[in-house]
C-alpha positions as CSV (number, residue, x, y, z in Angstrom):
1,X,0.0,0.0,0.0
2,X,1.1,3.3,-0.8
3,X,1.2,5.4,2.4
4,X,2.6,8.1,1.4
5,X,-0.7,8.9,-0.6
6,X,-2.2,11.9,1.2
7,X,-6.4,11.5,1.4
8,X,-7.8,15.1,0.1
9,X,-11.0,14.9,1.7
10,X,-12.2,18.3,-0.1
11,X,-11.7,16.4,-3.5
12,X,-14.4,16.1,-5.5
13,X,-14.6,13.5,-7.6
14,X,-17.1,14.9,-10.7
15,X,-13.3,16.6,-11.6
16,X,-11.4,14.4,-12.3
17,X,-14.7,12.3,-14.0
18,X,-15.4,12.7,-17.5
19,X,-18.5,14.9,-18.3
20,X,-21.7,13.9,-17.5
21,X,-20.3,10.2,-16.6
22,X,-20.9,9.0,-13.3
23,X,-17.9,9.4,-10.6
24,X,-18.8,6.4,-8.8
25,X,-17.7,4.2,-11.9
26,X,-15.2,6.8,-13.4
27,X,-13.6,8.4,-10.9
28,X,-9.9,7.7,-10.5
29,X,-9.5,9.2,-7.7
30,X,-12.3,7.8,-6.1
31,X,-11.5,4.3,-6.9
32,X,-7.9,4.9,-5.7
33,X,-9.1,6.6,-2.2
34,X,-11.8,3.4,-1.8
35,X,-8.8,0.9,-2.1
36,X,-6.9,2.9,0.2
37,X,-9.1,3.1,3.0
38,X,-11.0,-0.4,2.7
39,X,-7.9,-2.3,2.5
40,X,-7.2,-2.6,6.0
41,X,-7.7,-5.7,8.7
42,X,-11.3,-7.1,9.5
43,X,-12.6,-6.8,13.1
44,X,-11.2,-10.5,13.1
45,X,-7.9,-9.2,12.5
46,X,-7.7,-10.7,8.9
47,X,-6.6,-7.9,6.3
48,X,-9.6,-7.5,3.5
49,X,-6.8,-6.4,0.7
50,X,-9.1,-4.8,-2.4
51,X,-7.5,-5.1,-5.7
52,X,-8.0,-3.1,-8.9
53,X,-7.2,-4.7,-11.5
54,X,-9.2,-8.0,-12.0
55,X,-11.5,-6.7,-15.6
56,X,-14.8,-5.7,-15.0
57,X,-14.8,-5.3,-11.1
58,X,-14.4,-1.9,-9.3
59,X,-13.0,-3.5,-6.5
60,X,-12.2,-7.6,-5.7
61,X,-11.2,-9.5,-2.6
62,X,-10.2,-13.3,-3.1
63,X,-9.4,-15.3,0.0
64,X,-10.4,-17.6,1.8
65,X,-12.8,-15.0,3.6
66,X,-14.9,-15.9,-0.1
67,X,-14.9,-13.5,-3.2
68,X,-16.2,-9.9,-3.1
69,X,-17.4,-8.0,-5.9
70,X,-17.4,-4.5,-4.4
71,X,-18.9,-1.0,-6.3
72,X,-18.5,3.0,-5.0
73,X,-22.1,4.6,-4.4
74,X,-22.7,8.2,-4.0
75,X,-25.1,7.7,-1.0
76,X,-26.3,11.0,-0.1
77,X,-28.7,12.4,-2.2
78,X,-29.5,15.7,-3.5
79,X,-33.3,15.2,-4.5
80,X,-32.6,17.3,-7.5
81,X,-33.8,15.1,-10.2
82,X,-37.7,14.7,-7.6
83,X,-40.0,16.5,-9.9
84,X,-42.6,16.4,-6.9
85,X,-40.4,19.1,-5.3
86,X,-38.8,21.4,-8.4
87,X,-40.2,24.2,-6.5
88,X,-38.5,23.7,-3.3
89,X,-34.8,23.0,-4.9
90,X,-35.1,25.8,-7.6
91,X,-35.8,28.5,-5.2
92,X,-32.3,27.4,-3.1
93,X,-30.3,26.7,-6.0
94,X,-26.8,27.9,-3.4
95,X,-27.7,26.1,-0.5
96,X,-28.4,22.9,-2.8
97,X,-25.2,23.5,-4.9
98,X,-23.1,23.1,-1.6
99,X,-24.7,20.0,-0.7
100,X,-24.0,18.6,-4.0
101,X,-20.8,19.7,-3.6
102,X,-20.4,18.4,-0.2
103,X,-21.9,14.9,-1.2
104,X,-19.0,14.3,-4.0
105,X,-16.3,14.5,-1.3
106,X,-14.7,10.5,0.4
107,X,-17.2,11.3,3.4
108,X,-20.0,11.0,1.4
109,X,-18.9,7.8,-0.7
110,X,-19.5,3.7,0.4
111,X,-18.4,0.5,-0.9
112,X,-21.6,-1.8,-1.2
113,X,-21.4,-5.2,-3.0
114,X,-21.6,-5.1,-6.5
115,X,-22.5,-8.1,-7.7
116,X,-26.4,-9.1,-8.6
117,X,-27.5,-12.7,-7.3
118,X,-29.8,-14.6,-9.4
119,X,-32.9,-12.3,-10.4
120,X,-32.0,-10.1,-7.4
121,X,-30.9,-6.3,-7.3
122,X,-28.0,-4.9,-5.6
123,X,-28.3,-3.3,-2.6
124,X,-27.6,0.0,-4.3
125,X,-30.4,-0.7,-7.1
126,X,-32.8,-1.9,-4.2
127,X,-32.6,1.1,-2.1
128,X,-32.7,3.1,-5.4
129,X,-35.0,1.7,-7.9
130,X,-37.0,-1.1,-6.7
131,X,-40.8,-0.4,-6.8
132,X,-42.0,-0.9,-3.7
133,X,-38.7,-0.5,-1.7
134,X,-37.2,2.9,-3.0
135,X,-40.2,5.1,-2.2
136,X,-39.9,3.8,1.8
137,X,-36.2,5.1,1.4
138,X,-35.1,6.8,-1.8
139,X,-31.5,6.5,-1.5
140,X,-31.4,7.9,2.0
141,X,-28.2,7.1,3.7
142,X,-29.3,7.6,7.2
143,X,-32.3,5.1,6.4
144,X,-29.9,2.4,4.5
145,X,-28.1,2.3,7.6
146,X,-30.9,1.7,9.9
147,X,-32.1,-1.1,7.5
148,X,-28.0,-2.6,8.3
149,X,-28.6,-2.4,11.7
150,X,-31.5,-4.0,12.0
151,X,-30.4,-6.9,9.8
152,X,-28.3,-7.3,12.5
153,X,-30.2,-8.1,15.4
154,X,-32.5,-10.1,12.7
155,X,-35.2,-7.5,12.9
156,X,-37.5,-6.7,9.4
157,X,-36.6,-4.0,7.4
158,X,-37.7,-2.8,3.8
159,X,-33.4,-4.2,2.6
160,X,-34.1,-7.1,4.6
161,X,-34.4,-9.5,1.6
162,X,-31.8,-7.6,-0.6
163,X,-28.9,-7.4,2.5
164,X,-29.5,-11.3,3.6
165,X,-28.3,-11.7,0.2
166,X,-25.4,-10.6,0.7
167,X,-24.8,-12.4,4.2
168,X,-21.5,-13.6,3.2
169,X,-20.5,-10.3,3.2
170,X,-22.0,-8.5,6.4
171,X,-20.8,-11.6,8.5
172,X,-17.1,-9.7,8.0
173,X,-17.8,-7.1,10.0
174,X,-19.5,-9.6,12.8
175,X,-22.1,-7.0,14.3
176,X,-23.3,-3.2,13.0
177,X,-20.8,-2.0,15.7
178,X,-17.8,-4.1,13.3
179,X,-19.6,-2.7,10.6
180,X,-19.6,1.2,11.6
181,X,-16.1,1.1,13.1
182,X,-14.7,-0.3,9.7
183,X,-15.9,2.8,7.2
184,X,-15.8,5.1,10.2
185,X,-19.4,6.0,10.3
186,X,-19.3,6.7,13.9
187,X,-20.7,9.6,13.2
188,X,-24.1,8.5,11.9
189,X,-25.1,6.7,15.0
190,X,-25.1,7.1,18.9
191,X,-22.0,6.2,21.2
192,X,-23.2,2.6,22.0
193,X,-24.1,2.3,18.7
194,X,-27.8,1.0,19.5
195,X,-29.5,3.7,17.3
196,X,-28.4,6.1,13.8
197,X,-29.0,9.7,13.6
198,X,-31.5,10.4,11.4
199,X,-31.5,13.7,9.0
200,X,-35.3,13.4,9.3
201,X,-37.1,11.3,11.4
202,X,-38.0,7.6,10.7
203,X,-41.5,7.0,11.5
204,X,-40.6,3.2,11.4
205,X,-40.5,3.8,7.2
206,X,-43.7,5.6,7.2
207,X,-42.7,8.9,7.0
208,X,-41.8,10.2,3.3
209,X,-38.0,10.6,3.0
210,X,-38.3,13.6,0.9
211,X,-38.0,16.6,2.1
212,X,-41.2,18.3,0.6
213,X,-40.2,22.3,1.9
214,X,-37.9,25.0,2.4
215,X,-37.5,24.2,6.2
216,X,-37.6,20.6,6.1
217,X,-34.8,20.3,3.0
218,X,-33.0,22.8,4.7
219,X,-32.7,20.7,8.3
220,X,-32.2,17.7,6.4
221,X,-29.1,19.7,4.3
222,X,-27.8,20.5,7.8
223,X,-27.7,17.3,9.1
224,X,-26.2,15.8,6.1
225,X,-23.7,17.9,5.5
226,X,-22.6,18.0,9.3
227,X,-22.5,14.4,8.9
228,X,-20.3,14.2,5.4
229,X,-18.0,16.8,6.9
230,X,-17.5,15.0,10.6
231,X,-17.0,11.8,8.3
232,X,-14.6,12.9,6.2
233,X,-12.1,14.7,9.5
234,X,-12.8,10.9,11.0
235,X,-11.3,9.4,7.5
236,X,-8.5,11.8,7.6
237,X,-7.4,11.2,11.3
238,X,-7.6,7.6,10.8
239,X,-6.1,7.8,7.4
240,X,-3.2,10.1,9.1
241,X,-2.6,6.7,12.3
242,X,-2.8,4.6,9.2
243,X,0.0,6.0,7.1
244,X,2.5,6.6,10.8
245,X,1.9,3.4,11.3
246,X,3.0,1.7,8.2
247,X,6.1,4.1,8.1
């Protein structure tokens, strides 16, 4: 590993991506930072090593831990594109621009299995497309995390069926608190890591995760920029121990 690679956690990744191509797939930068940080050791101790180069993958780990088919997701959204509220976002086109912004830098980036089983969808296409699970969470981080945590105590959640796919693969991480520690998203959830902090509140799924006014998109911009940014001084501090210690 190359420690003398300095994280830049102001980078945004739509500059270095071609235009109007997705960062999460084109990024260099991005998929350089991702094997950076991810290849480190397990909560087991065992060192999940990502490698680059295997053709069509993002990111692959091969071991006898089992083969991982990783991809980047840009997980929190804007709500630009949601036609049902064109007239909130156009009349805070600043204050949406800097969430954007915000939202392109390492804090706001995941790793999420890429790889579709059988008939199923990814994660990322089930918390983003499918037709009865995406409008109970439209992409929402906060939300996506709280269906993780609940997979791990076994408790229903609208991921349930997409993430027990993937059980190979949340079984590294042990527990949700193996599973926070590893992409450092302390920040996202309480100190004894029994609940997440929500940029809006839950309602159990019931409540609609779009923020349909000024003041409510507003909050939820506060929260989830406050989040990206304490996430991304988290990834440098650890990246900062990481590199010291490898010297």
């Amino acid at each position: 590993m190359d420690t003398n690679t300095l994280i830049d956690i102001t980078f945004d990744f739509r500059s270095d991506t071609p235009q109007g191509k997705d960062p999460d797939a084109l990024s260099p930068t991005l998929r350089r930072y991702h094997k950076l940080l991810w290849s480190k050791p397990l909560p087991t101790g065992v060192v999940f090593d990502l490698v680059d180069t295997t053709p069509g993958v993002y990111l692959h780990h091969c071991s006898q831990l089992g083969e991982f088919r990783l991809a980047s997701d840009t997980v929190i959204p804007d709500f630009r594109k949601e036609t049902r509220i064109s007239h909130v976002i156009e009349q805070i086109p600043e204050e949406v621009a800097t969430l954007v912004r915000k939202s392109y830098t390492i804090g706001g980036m995941m790793l999420f299995p890429g790889n579709r089983v059988g008939r199923q969808m990814t994660i990322n296409g089930a918390r983003g497309f499918h037709p009865r699970i995406h409008p109970r969470i439209k992409d929402r981080f906060d939300f996506t995390v709280e269906c993780i945590r609940r997979y791990y105590l076994n408790e229903t959640s609208p991921l349930t069926t997409s993430l027990a796919t993937y059980a190979d693969y949340f079984r590294l991480f042990g527990d949700f608190r193996g599973y926070v520690e590893f992409f450092l998203l302390q920040d996202l959830v309480t100190d004894d890591y029994s609940a997440v902090k929500f940029f809006s509140p839950l309602e159990d799924f019931n409540s609609a995760p779009v923020p349909n006014s000024i003041p409510a998109y507003l909050a939820y911009r506060e929260l989830a920029i406050g989040f990206i940014e304490a996430r991304n001084q988290r990834i440098q501090t650890w990246w900062a121990i990481h590199r010291l210690a490898n010297e």
